[in-house]
C-alpha positions in Angstrom: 49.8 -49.2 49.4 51.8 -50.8 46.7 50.1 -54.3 45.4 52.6 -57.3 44.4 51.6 -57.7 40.8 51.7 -61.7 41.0 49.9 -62.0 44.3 47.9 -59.4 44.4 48.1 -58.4 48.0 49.6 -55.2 49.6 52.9 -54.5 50.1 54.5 -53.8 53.3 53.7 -50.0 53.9 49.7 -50.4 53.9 49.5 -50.0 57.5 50.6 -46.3 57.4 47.4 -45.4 55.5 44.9 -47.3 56.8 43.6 -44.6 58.7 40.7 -42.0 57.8 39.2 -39.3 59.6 35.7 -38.4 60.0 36.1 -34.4 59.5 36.6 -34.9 55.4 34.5 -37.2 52.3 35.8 -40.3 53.2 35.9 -40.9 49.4 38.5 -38.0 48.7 40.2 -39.5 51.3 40.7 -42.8 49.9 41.8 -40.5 46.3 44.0 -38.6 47.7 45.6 -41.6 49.5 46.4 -43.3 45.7 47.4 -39.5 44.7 49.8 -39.5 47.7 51.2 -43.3 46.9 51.7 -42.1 43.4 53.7 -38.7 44.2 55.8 -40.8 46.8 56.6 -43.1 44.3 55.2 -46.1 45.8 52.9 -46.5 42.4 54.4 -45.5 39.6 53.2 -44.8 36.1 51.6 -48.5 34.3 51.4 -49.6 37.8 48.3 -51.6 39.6 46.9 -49.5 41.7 45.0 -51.9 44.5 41.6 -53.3 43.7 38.1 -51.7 44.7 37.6 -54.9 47.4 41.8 -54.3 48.5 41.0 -50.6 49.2 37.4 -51.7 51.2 38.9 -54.5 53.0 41.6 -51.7 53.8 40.1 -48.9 54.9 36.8 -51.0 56.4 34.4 -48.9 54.1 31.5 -49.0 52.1 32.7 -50.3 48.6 30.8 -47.5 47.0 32.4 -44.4 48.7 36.0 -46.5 47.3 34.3 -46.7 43.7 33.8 -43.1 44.0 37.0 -42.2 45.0 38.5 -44.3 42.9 36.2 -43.5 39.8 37.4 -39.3 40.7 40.8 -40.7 40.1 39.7 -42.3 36.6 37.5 -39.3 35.2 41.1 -37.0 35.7 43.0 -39.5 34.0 45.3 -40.4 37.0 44.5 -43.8 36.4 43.1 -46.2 33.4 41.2 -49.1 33.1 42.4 -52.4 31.8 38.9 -54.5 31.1 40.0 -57.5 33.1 43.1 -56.8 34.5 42.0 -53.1 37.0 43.4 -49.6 37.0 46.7 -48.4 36.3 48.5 -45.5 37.3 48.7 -42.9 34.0 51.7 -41.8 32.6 51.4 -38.6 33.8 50.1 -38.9 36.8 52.6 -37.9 38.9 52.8 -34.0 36.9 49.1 -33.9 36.6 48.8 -34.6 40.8 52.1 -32.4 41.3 50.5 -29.5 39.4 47.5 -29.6 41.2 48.8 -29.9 44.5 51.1 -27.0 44.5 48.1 -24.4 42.8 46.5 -25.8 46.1 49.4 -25.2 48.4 49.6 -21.3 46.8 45.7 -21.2 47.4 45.5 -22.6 50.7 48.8 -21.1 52.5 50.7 -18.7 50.2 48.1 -16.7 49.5 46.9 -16.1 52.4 50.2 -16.3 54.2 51.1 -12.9 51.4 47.9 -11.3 52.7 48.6 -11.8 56.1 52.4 -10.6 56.1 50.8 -7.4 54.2 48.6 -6.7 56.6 51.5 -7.2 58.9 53.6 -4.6 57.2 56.0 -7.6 56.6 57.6 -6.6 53.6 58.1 -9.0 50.7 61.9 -9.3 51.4 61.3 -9.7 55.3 58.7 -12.4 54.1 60.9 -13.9 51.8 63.8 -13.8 54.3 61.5 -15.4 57.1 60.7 -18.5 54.6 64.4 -19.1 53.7 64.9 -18.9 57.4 62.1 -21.5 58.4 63.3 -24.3 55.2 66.8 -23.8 56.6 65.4 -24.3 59.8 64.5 -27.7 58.8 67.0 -28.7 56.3 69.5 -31.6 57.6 72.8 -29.5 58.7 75.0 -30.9 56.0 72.7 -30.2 53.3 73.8 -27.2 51.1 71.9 -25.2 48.8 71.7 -21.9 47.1 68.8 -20.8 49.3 71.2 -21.5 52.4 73.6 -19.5 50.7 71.6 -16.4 49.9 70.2 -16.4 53.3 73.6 -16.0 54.8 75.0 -13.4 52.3 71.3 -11.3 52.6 72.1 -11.5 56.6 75.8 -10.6 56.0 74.8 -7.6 53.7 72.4 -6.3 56.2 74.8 -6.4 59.2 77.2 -4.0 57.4 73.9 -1.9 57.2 
């Protein structure tokens, strides 16, 4: 959704969010599509975000339910306003967004993935031991990393068992 700053129109990668469904506020949609560009790193902090009319003609929506979104984005200092020039991607946007994503990934799948495993009578190290498993599970095969490594000494320690 990146916009070229001396033309004004959309950069290449537009076309994979263009799309919106109709089982969420289209408005949060279109906020959490900047907040998704941003943590990417397509906009990055001082940049032009598009322009209220970009984002209608875009998603083929009402220009308020944009202004909302974008006015959400605005009000929790993502962006700022230059009077006459359009909003900007904040400094820290990315942290603030980052922040607020993950206390919504621990509230919408850790928590109750913890509750679940209990109920389970997973234990914490089986649950723990089942994550490492499922991230290694989907790491590239010549990527390393300490979690890799602690998974294969915990399942060496627990074959000597």
């Amino acid at each position: 959704m990146s916009v070229d700053p001396h033309t004004g129109q959309f950069g290449d990668d537009t076309q994979v969010r263009a799309e919106l469904d109709n089982d969420r506020p289209l408005f949060l949609q279109v906020k959490e599509a900047i907040e998704e560009e941003i943590l990417a790193g397509s906009l990055g902090p001082d940049d032009q975000i598009p322009s209220n009319s970009q984002l209608v003609s875009l998603y083929g929506i009402n220009p308020v339910t944009v202004h909302k979104g974008v006015t959400m984005l605005l009000d929790e200092g993502i962006v700022y306003k230059r009077r006459g020039l359009g909003m900007f991607v904040s400094r820290n946007a990315p942290a603030r967004i980052r922040v607020r994503y993950q206390e919504a990934f621990k509230n919408d799948y850790v928590e109750p993935l913890t509750q679940r495993a209990e109920m389970l009578g997973v234990t914490p190290d089986e649950l723990h031991a089942l994550v490492d498993e499922s991230i290694l599970a989907h790491q590239p095969p010549q990527a390393s990393s300490g979690i890799a490594d602690s998974a294969a000494v915990k399942d060496h320690t627990r074959r000597k068992d």
